[in-house]
N, C-alpha and C positions, 0 to 999 in steps of 0.2 A: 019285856019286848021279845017278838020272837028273831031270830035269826038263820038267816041260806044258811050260814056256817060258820067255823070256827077256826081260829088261826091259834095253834099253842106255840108260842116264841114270842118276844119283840126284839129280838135283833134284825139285822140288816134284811137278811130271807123273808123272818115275819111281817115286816114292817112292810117291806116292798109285794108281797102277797097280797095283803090286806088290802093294797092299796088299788092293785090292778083286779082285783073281785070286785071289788067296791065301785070303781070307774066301769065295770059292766052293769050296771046296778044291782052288785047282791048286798044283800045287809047283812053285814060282815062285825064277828067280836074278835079281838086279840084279845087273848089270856097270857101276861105276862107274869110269873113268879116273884121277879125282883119288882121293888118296890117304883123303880123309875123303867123307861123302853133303854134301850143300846147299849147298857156299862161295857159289854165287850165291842163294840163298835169304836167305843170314845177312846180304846187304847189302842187301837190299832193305827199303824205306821207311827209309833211311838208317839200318840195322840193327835196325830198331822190325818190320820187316812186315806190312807193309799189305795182309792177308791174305786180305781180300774187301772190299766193299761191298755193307750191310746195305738193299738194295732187292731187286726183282723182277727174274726172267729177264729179264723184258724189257724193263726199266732195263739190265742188262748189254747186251743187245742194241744198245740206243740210243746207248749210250755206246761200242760197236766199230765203227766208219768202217769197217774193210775185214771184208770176208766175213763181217757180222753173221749173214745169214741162214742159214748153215750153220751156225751154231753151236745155232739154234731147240732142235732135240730136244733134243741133250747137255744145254742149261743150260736148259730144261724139265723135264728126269729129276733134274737136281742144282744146285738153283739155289742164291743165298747162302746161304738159310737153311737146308738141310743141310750147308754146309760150317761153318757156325757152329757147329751142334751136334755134327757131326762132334769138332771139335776139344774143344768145353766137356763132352760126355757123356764124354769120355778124360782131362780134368782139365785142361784149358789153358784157363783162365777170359780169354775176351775181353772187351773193353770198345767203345765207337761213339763215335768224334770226326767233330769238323768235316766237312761232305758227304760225309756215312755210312762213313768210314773205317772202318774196322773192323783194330783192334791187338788182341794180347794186352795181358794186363794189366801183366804184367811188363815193356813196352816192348821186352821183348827177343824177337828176331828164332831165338834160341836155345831159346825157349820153345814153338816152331812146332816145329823141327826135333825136338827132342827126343820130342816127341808121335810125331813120324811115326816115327822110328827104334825108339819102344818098341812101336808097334802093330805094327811090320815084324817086330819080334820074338817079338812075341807069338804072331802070324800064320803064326811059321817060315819067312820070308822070306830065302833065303841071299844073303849080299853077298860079291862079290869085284872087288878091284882090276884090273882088265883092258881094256888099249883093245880096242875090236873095229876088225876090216880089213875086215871085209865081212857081211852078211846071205847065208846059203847058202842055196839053193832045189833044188829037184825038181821039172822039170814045174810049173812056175808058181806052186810051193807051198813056203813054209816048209820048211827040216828044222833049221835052226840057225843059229848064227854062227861067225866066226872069229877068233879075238883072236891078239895076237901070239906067243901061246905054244902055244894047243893050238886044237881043232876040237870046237864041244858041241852037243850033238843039241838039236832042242826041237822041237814041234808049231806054237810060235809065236812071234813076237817082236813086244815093244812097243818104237817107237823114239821115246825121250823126251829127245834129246842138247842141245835147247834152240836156240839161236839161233846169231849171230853175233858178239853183244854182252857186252862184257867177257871178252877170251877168256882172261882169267888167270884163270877161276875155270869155262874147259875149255870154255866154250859156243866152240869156233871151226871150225865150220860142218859138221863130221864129218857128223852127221846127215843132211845133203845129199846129197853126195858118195854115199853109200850109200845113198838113194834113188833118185840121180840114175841109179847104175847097174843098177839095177831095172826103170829104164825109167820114171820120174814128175819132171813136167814139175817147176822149180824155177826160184819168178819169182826173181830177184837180188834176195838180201837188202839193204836198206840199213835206215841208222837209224832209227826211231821212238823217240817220247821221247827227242826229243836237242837239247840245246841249239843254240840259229843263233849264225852269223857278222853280222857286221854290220858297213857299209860306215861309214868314218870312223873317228874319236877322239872322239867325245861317249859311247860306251860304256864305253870303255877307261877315260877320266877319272872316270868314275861307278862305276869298279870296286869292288864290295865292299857296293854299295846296295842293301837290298833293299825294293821296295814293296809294302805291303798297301793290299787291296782297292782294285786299281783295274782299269780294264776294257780288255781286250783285243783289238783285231779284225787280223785275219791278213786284207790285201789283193791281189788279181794285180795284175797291172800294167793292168787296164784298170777298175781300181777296184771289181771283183766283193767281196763279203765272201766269203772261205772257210771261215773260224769266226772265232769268238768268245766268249769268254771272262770272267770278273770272278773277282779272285784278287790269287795272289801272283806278283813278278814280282822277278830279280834280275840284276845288272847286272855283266859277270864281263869278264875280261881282253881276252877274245874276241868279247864284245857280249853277247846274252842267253840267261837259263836261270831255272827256275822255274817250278811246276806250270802254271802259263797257261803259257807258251812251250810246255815241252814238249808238250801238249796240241796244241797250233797246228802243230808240226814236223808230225802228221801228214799236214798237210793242206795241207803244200807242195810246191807243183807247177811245175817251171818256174822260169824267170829272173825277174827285177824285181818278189818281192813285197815286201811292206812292213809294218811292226807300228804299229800306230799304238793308241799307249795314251793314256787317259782317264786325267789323272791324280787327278783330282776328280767321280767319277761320281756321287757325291750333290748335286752342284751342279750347276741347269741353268745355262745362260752370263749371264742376268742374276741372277740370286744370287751366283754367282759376281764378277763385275763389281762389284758391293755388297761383295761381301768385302775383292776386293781396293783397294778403294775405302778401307773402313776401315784398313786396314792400313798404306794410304799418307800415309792423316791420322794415323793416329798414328805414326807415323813419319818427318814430312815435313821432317825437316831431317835424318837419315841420308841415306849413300850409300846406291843403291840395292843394291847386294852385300848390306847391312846389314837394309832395307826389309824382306825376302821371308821375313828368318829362319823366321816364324809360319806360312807358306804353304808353303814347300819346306823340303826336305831341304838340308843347307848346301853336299852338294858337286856337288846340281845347278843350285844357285841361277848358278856363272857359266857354264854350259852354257845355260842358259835363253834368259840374258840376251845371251851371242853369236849366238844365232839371232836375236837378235831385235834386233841390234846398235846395245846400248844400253851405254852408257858406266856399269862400275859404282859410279864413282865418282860418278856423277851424281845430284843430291841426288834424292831421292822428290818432294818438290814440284815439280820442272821435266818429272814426266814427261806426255809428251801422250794428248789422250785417244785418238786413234788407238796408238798404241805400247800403252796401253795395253789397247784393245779387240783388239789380237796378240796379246799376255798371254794374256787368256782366251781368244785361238783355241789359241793353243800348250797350254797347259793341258789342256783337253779332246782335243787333238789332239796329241798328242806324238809325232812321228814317227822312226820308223828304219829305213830301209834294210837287205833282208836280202840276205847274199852266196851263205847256203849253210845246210847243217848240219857240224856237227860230224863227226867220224869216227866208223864204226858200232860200232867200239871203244869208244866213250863212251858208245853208246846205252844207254837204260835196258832196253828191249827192242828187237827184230828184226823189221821187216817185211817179208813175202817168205816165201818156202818153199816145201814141197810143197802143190802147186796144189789148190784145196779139190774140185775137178770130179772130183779121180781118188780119192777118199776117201770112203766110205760113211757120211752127216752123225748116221747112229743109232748106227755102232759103231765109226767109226774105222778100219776095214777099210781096207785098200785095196783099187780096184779093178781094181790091176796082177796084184797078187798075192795069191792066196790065205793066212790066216795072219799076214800086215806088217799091225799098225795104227802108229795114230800119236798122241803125246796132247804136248799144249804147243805151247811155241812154237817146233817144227819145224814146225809146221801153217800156210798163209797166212791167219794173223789176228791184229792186234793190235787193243789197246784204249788209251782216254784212260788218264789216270794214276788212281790212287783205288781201287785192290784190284783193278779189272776183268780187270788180263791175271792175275792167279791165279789168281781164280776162272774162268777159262778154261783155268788149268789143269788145275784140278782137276776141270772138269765134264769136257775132254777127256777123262780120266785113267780117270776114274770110269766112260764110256762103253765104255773100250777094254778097261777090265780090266774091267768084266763080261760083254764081249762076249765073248770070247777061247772059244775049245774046251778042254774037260776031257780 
């Protein structure tokens, strides 16, 4: 059969390209790698899919730190709320949680995919298992790809191979590589949305904690704020992860930052001081290990209490009011040293790629070559956590494949 073009990816990008060439009438193949379409789809929002966020273009805008402003047109053309009704006019009833999440109803991440797989179908969208080796050209221009078996004509190709994160579900780094030999600049991927490191044993011992609502500031080393955050926050072998953190990873730069978390942001530091004021009178003939029950988590209480090197045996009535005006500084001021991120293997997404200056911001084109667009996160742009880098896909997605030539 011959084909208009060729889509290499079937995740979220791929799928939803496919789908929008396909509904202008092009005869459209996806070449997927993995054996089945979406494995990296199906894990995302820890398998629930967190498939957009139910605000404005330009809330999505606000909330992509890197190369927002390229993205303007596409998620202008296809902002959330046509990817909402996208899904729900096709029968995938979504639902909106906590800071405009946006899930299917079903929780499941299966209920996404299956949408896109039946609209590909319906749309006569051919899928086959095939890695490609390379993007073929003519004089600057599209004629096809190459996979490891045969050679297939096309007028065009969408490259939607994904990132560099999580590469057992095939995102490892292909897409580059075969831009890169095209001739399009490829900043070095590294991780976004990815857990840090964190210098010491006071994370490690608090492994398995997780805090809600409390407030997050990501610092350099000369005490700048880089962001900031109020959320959830979780405390892992490693040091830290959780929607704050990852959020914060974007926007680490450099050596000697630091996270310094709020662990009482509804308290200013005299209410606070009142509180634990009460706390210590009703409790003044416990050890202090004992004292804090009310106030902390149990297996931060002797973490606390070592910074602040108080004896926990020490009854709650001996404690002073200095030691304990520390208290409420530590409290509001919880400090941890970062060492690093995580491996881009663990990222939830990829930051880096092909450079946004050589990519045409209304169609995805490229500006190398006539024919190459690009839709996803092979593109250099990521977003905070909270549906924004899908809906980034799918606006890419939607720009490339209706740009494309018949």
């Amino acid at each position: 059969m011959n084909y208009d073009g060729i889509i290499i990816g079937g995740g979220p990008a791929g799928m939803f390209a496919a789908i929008a060439a396909a509904e202008r009438g092009a005869r459209v193949l996806l070449l997927e790698r993995n054996d089945r379409l979406g494995k990296k789809l199906l894990i995302t929002g820890k398998g629930r899919c967190n498939v957009t966020n139910d605000c404005t273009a330009q809330e999505v805008l606000q909330n992509t730190p890197r190369n927002g402003r390229f993205l303007y047109s596409a998620m202008t053309a296809f902002p959330p709320e046509k990817t909402k009704a996208f899904f729900e006019e096709r029968g995938c009833a979504l639902k909106t949680e906590r800071g405009n999440r946006v899930f299917p109803v079903t929780d499941k991440a299966q209920s996404i995919l299956d949408c896109l797989q039946k609209e590909m179908r319906r749309q006569k969208v051919t899928v086959k298992t095939a890695r490609v080796k390379g993007i073929l050209t003519e004089d600057g221009h599209v004629s096809g790809v190459e996979t490891q078996n045969e050679k297939i004509a096309a007028k065009w190709v969408i490259l939607a191979t994904g990132g560099a994160s999580y590469p057992t579900t095939g995102s490892t780094g292909d897409g580059y590589a075969m831009a890169e030999k095209l001739g399009h600049t490829i900043i070095a991927p590294q991780g976004s949305l990815v857990p840090l490191e964190t210098a010491g044993r006071d994370c490690q011992e608090m492994q398995g904690l997780s805090l809600r609502n409390v407030g997050v500031k990501l610092l350099n080393a000369k005490g700048k704020v880089l962001y900031k955050d109020f959320g959830e926050l979780l405390f892992t072998h490693f040091g830290v992860s959780g929607p704050t953190v990852l959020s914060a990873s974007c926007h680490l730069k450099g050596e000697n930052c630091r996270l310094v978390i709020d662990l009482k942001p509804a308290l200013e530091e005299g209410k606070l001081d009142d509180r634990i004021l009460r706390d210590l009178d009703m409790y003044q003939n416990r050890a202090m290990e004992n004292a804090l029950i009310d106030l902390l988590p149990r297996s931060m209480i002797p973490v606390v209490l070592r910074r602040l090197e108080i004896d926990p045996a020490m009854q709650a009535n001996s404690l002073t009011k200095q030691k304990r005006r520390a208290l409420v500084e530590l409290l509001k001021n919880f400090t941890v040293e970062i060492t690093g991120k995580r491996p881009v293997a663990e990222a939830i997404i990829t930051s880096g790629g092909v450079k946004v200056s050589e990519i045409d911001p209304k169609t995805m084109e490229s500006k190398k070559v006539t024919g190459l667009y690009f839709a996803g996160e092979v593109i250099d742009c990521d977003a905070y956590t909270g549906g924004f880098n899908l809906q980034i896909a799918w606006a890419t997605a939607y720009a490339a494949g209706c740009a494309v030539n018949l």
